[in-house]
N, CA, C and O of each residue as an XYZ file, in Angstrom:
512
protein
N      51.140     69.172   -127.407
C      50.490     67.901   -127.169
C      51.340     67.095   -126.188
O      52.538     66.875   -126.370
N      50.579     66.634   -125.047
C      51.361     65.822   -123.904
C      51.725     64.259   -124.556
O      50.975     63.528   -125.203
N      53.161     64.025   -124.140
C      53.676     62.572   -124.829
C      52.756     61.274   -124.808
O      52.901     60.249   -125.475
N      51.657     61.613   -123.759
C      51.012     60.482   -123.392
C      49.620     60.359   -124.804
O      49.129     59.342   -125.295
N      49.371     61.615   -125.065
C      48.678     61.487   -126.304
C      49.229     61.362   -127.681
O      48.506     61.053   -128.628
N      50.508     61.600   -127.804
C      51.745     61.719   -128.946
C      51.473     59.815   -128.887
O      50.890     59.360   -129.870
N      51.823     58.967   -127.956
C      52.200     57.481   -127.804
C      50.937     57.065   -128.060
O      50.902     56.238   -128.971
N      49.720     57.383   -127.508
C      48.340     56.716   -127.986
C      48.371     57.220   -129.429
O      48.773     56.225   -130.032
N      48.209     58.042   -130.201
C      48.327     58.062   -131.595
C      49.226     56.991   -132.182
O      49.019     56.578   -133.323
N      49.969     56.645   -131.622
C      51.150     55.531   -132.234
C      51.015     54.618   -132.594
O      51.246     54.028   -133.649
N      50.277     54.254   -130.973
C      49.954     53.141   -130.503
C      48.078     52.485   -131.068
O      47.710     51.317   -131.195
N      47.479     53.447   -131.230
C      46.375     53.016   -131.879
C      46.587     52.258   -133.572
O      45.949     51.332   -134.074
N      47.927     53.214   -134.241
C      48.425     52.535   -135.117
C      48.822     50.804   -135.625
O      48.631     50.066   -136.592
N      49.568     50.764   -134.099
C      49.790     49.937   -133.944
C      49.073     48.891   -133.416
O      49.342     47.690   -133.402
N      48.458     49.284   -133.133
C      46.814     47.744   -132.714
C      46.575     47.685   -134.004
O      46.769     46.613   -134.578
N      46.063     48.916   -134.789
C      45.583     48.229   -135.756
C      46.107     47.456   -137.204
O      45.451     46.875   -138.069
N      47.135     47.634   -137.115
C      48.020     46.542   -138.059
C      48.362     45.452   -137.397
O      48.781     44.596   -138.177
N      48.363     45.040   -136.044
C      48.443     43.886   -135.388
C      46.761     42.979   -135.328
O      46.540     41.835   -134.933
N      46.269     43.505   -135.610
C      44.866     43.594   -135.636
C      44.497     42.498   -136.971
O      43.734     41.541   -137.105
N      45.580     43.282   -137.938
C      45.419     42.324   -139.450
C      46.675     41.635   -139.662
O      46.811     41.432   -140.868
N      47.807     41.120   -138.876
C      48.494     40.304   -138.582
C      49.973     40.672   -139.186
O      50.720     40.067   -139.955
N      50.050     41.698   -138.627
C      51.290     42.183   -138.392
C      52.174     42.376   -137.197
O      51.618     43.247   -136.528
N      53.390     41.955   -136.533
C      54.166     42.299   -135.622
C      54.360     43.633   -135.245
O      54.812     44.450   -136.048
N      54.067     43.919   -134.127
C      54.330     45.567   -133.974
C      55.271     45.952   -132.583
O      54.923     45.301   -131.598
N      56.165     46.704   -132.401
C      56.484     47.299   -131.581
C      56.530     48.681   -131.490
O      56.435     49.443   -132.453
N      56.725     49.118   -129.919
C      56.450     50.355   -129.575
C      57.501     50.865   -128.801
O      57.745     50.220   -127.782
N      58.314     52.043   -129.061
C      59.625     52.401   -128.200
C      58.835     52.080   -126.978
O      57.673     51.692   -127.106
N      59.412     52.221   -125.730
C      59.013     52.257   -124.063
C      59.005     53.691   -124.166
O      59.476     54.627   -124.813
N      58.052     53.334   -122.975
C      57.581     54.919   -122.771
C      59.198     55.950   -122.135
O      60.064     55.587   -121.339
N      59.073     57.133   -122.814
C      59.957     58.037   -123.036
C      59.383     59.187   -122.692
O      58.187     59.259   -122.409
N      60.454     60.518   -122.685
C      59.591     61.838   -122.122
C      59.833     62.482   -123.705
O      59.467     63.614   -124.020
N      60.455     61.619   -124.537
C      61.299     62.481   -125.483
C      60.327     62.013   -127.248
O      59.987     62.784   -128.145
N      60.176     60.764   -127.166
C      59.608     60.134   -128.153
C      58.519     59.474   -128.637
O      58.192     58.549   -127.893
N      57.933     59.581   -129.464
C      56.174     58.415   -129.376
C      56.653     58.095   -131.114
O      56.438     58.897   -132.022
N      57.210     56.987   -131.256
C      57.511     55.937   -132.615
C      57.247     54.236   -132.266
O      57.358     53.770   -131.133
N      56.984     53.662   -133.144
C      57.154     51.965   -133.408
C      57.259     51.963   -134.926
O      57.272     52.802   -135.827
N      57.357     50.116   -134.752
C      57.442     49.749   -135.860
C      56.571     48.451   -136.399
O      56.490     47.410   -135.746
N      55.909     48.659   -137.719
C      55.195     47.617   -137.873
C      55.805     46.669   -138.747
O      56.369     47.097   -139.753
N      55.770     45.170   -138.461
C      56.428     44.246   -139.578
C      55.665     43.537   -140.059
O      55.247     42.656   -139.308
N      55.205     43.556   -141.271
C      54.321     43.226   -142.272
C      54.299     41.720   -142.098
O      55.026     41.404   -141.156
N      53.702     40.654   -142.697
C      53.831     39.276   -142.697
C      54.918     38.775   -143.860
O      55.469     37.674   -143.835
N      55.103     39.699   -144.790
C      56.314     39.679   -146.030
C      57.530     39.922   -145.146
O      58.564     39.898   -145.813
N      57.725     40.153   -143.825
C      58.684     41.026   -143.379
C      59.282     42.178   -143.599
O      60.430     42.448   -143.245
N      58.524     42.902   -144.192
C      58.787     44.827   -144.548
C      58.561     45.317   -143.504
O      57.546     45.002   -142.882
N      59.440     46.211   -143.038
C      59.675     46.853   -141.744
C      59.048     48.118   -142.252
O      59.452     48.497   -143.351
N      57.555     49.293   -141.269
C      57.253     50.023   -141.565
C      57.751     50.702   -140.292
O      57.772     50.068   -139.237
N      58.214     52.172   -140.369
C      58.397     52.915   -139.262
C      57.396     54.301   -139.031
O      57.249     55.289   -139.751
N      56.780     53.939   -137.725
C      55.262     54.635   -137.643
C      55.758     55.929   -136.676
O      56.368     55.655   -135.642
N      55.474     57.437   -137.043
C      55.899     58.135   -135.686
C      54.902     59.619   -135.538
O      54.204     60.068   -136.447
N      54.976     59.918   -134.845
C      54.119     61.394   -134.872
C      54.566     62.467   -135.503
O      55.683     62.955   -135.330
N      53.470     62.996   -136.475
C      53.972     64.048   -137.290
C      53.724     65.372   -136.339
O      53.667     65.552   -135.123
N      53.567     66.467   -137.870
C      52.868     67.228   -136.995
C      51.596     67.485   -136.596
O      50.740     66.879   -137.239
N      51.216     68.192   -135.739
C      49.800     68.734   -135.204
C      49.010     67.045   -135.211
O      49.555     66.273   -134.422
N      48.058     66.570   -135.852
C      47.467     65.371   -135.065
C      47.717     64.948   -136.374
O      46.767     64.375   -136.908
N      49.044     65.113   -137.235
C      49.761     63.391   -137.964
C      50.447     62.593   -137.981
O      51.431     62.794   -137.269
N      50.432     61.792   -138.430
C      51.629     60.590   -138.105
C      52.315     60.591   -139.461
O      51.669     60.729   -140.499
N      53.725     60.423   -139.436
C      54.388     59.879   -140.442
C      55.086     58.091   -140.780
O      55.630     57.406   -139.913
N      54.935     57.797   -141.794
C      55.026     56.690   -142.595
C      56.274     56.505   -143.282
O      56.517     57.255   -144.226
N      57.226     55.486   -142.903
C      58.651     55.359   -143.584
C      58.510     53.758   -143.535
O      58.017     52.925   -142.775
N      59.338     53.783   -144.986
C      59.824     51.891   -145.136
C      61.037     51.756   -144.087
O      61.520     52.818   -143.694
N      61.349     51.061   -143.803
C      63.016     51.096   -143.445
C      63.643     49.944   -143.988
O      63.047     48.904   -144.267
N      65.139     50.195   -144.164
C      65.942     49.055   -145.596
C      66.952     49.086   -145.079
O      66.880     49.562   -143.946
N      68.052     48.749   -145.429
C      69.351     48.491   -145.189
C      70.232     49.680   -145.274
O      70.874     49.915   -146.298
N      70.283     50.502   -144.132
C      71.647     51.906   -144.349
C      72.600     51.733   -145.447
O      73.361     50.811   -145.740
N      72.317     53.027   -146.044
C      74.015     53.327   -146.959
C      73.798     54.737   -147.676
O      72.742     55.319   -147.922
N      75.413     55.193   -147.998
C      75.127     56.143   -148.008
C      74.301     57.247   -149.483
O      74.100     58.457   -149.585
N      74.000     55.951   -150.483
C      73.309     56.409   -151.228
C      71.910     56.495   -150.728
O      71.434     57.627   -150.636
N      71.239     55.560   -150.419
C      69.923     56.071   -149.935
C      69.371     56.059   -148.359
O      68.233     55.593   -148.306
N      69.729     56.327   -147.496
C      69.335     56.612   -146.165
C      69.410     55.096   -145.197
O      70.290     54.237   -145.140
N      68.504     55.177   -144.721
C      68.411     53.977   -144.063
C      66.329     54.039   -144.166
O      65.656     53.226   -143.532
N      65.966     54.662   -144.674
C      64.299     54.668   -144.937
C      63.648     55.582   -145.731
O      64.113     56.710   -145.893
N      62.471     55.166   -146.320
C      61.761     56.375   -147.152
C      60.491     56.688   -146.693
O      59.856     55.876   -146.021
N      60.049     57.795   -146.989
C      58.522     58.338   -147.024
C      57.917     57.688   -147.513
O      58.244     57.258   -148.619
N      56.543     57.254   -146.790
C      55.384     56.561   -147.868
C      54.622     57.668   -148.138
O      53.521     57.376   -148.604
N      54.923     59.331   -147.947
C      53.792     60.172   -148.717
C      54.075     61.389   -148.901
O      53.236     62.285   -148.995
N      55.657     61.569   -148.989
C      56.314     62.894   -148.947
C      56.516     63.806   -147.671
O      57.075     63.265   -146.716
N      56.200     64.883   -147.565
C      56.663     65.935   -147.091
C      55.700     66.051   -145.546
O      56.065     66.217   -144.382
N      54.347     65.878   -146.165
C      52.846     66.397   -145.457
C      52.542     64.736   -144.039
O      52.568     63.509   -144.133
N      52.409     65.270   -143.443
C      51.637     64.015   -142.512
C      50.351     63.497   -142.731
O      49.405     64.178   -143.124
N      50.313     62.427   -142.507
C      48.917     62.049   -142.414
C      48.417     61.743   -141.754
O      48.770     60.810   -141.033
N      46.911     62.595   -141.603
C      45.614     62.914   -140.772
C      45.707     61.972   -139.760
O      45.925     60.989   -140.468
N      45.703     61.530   -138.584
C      44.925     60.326   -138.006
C      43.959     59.954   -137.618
O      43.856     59.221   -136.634
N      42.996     60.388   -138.325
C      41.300     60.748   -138.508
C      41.651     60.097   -139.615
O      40.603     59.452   -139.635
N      42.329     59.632   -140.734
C      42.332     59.451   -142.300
C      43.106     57.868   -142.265
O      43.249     57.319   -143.358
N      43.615     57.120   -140.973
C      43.905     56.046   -141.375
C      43.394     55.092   -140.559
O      43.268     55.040   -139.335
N      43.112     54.323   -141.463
C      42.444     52.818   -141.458
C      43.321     51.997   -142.325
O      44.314     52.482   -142.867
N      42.876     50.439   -142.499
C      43.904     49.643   -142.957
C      44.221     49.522   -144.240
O      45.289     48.945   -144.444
N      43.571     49.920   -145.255
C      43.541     50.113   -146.598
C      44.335     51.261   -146.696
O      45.022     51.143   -147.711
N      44.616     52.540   -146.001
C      45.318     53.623   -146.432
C      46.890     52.533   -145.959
O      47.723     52.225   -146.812
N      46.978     52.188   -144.765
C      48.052     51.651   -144.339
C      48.844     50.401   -145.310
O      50.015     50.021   -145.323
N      47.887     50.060   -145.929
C      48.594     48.936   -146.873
C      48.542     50.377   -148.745
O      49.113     50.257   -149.829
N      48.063     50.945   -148.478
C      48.607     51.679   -149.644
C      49.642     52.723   -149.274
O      50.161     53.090   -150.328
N      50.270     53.483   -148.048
C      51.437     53.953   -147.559
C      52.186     52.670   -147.558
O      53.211     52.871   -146.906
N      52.156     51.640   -147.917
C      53.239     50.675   -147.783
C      53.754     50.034   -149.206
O      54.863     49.675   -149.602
N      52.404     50.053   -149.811
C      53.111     50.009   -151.432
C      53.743     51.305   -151.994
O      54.717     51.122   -152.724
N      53.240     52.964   -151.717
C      54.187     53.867   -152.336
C      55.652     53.656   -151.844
O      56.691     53.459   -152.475
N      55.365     53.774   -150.350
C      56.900     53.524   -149.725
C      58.184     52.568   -150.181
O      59.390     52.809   -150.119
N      57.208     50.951   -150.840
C      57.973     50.583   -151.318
C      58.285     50.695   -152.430
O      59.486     50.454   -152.560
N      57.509     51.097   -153.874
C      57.704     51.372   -155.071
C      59.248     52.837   -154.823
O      60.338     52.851   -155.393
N      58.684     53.869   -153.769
C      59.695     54.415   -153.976
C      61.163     53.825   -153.145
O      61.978     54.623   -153.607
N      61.633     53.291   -152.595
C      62.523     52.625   -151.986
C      63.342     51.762   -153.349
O      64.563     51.744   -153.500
N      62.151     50.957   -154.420
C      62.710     50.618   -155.269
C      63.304     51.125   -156.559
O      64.056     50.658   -157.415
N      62.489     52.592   -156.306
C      63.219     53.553   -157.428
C      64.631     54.010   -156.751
O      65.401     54.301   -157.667
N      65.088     54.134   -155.810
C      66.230     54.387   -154.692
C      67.126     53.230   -155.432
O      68.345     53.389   -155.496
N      66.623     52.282   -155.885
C      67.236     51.140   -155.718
C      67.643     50.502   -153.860
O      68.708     49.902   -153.714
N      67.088     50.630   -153.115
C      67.406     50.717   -151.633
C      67.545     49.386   -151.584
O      66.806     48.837   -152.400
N      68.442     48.373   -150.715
C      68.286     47.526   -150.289
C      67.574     47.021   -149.250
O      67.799     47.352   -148.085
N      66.484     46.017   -149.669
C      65.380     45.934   -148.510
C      65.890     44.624   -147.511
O      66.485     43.717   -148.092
N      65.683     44.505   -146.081
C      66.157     43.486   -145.503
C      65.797     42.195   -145.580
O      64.808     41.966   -144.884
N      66.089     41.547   -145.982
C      66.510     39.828   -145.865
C      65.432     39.098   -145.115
O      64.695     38.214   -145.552
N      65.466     39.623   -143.906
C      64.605     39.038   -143.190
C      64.464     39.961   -141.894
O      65.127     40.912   -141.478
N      63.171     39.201   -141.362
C      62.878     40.604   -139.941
C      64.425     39.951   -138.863
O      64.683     40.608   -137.854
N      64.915     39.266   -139.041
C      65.991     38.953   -137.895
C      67.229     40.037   -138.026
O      67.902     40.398   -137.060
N      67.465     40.615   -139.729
C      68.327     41.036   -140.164
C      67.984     42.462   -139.387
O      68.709     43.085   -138.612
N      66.451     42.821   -139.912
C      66.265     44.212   -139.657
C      66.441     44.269   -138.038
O      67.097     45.296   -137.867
N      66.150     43.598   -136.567
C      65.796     43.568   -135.725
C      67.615     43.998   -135.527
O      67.861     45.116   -135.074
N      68.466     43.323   -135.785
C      70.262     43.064   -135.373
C      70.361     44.655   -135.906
O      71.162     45.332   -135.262
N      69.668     45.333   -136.977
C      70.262     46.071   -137.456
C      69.770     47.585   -136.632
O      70.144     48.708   -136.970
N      68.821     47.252   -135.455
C      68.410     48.156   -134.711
C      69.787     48.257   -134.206
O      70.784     47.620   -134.547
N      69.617     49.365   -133.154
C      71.213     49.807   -131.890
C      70.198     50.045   -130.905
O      70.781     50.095   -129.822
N      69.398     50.157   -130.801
C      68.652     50.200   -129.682
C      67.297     49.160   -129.414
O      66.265     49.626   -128.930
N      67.404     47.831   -129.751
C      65.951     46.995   -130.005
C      65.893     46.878   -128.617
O      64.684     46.925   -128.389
N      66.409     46.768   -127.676
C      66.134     46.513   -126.224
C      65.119     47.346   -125.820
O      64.171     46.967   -125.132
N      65.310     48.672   -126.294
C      64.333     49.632   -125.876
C      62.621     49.458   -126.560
O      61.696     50.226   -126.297
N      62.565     48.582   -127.221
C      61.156     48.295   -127.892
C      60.413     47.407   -127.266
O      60.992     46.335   -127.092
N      58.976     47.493   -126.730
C      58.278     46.243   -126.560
C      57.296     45.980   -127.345
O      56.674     46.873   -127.920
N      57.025     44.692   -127.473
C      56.090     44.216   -128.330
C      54.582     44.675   -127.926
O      54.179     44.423   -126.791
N      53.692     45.400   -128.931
C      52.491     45.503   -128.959
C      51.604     44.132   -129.090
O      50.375     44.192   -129.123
């Protein structure tokens, strides 16, 4: 699959949670990558990226350490369809993600300013 269709899968993501009033960004276009990130109106940072074959994968992202990562799966192992999401699946990948983050005990960020400082690369993101 050419990157330019890898980034429209992303990116359709990402309209549509901006759509229901969420902040979204999108890496810049790359030869290497098609990811963003959506920030909820609670400020929960979701990290959106291409799975395999035509899915996308779903991660919370929280505060690095070395007990629990720096993010979790909102659905395990398998990708999901992108024929299969609309905004109701997207706000229910965001409650598993976080129920499991809180079984992690994970620390979730403070605020979107915290999560944004805690990028190393936010320069490289533009706003959807």
């Amino acid at each position: 699959m050419e990157m330019e269709a890898k980034r429209k899968m992303v990116l359709d993501v990402l309209q549509l949670a901006k759509a229901n009033g969420c902040e979204c960004y999108m890496i810049k276009p790359n030869a290497n990558y098609a990811y963003g990130y959506i920030i909820f109106p609670d400020g929960t940072p979701m990290y959106v990226q291409k799975g395999w074959f035509w899915g996308l994968d779903f991660s919370i992202s929280y505060i690095p350490s070395r007990e629990t990562g720096s993010g979790c799966s909102c659905h395990g192992e398998d990708s999901i369809d992108a024929d299969d999401i609309d905004w109701q699946k997207i706000i229910s990948l965001k409650a598993k993600g976080l129920a499991f983050a809180n079984k992690l005990k994970a620390k979730l960020y403070p605020s979107v300013d915290a999560f944004i400082k805690g990028r190393w690369n936010w320069e490289n993101y533009e706003r959807v």
